[in-house]
BALOTOR-348583 format. One record per atom (N, C-alpha, C): y, z, x; residue in one letter. Coordinates in steps of 0.001 Angstrom, whole numbers, padded with zeros to 6 digits, always signed. Layout:
% residues N
YZXA
...
END
This chain:
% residues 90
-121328+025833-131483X
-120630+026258-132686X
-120398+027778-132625X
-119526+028065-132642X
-119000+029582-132650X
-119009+030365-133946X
-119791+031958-133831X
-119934+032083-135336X
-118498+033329-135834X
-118352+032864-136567X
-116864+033426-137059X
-117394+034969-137715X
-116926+035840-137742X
-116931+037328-138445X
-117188+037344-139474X
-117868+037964-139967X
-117982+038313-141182X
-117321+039050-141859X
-116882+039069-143351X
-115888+039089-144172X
-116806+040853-144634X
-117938+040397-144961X
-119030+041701-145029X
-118761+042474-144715X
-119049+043853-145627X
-118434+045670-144656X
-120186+045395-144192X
-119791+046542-143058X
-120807+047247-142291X
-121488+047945-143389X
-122592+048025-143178X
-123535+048876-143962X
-124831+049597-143463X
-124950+049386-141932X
-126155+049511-141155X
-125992+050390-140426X
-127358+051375-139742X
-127324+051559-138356X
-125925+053249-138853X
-124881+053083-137944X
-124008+054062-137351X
-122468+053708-138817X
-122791+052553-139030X
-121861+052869-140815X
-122632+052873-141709X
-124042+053415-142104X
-124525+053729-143326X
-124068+054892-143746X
-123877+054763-145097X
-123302+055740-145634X
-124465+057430-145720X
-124124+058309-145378X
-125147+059794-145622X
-124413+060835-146260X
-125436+061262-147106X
-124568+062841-147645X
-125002+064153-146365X
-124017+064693-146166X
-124187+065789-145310X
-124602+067284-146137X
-125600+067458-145092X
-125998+069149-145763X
-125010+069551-145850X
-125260+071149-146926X
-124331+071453-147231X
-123473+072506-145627X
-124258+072803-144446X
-123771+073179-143672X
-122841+072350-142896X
-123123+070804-142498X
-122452+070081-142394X
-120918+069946-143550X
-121346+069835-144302X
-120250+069564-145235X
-119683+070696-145264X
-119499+071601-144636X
-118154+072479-144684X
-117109+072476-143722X
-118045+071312-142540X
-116927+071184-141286X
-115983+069663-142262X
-117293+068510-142543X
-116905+066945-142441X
-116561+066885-144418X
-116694+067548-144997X
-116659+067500-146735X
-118058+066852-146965X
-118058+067131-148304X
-119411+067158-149364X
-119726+065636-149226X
-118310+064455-149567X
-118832+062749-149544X
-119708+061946-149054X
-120334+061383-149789X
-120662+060463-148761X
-119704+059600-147218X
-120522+059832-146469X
-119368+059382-145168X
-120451+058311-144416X
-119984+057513-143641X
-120742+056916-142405X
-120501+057586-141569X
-122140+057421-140768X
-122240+058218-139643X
-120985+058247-138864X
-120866+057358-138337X
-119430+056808-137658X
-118529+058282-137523X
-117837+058167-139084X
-116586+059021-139504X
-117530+060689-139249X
-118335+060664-139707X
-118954+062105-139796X
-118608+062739-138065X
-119139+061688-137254X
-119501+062324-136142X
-117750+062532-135696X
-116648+061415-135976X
-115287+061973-135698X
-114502+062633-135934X
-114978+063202-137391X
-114600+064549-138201X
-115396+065309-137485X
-116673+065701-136955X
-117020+067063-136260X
-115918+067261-134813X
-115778+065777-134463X
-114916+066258-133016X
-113604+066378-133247X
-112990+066328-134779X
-111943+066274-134553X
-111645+068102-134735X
-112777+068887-135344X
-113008+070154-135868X
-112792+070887-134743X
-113705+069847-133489X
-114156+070912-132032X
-112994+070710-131332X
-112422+069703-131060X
-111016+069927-130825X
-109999+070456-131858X
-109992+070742-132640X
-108886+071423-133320X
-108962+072900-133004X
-110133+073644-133092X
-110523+075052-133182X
-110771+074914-131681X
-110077+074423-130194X
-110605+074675-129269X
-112040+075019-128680X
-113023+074359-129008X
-114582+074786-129350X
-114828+074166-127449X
-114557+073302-127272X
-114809+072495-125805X
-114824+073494-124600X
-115440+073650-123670X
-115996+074762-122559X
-114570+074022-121667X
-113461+075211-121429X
-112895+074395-120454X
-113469+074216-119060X
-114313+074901-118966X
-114791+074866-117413X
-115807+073454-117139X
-116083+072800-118584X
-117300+071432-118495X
-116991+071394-119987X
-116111+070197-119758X
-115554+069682-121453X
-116855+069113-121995X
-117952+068785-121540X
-119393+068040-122177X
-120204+069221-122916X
-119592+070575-122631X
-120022+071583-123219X
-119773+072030-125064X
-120022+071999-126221X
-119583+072809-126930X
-119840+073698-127467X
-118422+075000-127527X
-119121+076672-127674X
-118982+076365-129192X
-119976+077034-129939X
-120203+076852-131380X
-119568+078120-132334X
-118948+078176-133006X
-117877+079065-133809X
-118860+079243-135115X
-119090+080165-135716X
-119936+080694-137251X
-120313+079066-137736X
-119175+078466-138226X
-119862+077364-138709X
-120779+076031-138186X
-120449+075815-136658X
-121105+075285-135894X
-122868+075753-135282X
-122452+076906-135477X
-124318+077812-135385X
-125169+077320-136099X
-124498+077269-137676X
-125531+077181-138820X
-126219+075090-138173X
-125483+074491-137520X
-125871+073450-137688X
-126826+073256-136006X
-125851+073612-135221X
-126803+073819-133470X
-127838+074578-133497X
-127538+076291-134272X
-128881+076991-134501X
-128665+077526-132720X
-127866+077537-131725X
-127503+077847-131136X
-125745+077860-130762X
-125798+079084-129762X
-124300+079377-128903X
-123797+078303-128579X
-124370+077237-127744X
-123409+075716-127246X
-124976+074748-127287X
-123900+073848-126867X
-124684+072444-126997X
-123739+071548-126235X
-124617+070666-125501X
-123832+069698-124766X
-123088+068526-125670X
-122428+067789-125475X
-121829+066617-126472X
-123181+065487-126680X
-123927+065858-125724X
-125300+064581-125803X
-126213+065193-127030X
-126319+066459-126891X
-127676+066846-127565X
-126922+066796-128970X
-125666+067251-129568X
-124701+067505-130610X
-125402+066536-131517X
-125604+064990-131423X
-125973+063967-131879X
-127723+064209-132732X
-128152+064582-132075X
-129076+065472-132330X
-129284+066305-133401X
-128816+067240-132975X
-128720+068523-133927X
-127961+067713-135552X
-126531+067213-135171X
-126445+066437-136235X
-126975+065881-137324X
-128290+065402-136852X
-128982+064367-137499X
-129676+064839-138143X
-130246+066227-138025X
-130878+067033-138993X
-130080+067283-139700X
-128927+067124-140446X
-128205+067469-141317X
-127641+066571-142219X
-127833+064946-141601X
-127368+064264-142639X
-128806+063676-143065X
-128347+062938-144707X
-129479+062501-145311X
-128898+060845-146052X
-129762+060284-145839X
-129489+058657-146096X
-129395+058955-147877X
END
């Protein structure tokens, strides 16, 4: 028997909804967001403001508002996830 999709929103895990600090929330806004969207609003920031190391795109150089949240100059795209997470709150 094959189980058919659920009609159900996501609510778990990487779409729970979090309010972002307020350092976060000046890149992604104040809303509640799922992780999900949060983390594609920061990359859509780091690509917009050219933030990406062209010499190692896995690199990102951090601009005033990106500091307050890395607490450092760059960060790789792995650790980003990271640092992130100290900033949102369930």
């Amino acid at each position: 028997m094959a189980k058919t999709p659920s009609a159900a929103p996501k609510t778990g895990g990487i779409h729970a909804p979090i309010t972002p600090s307020p350092e976060l929330g000046a890149i992604v806004g104040t809303d509640k967001l799922p992780r999900s969207e949060v983390i594609s609003k920061v990359w859509e920031y780091i690509k917009k403001h050219d933030l990406q190391n062209p010499a190692n795109k896995r690199e990102i150089l951090a601009d005033e508002k990106l500091k307050k949240i890395f607490g450092k100059d760059s960060v790789t795209m792995f650790e980003m996830n990271k640092h992130l997470a100290g900033h949102m709150k369930a």
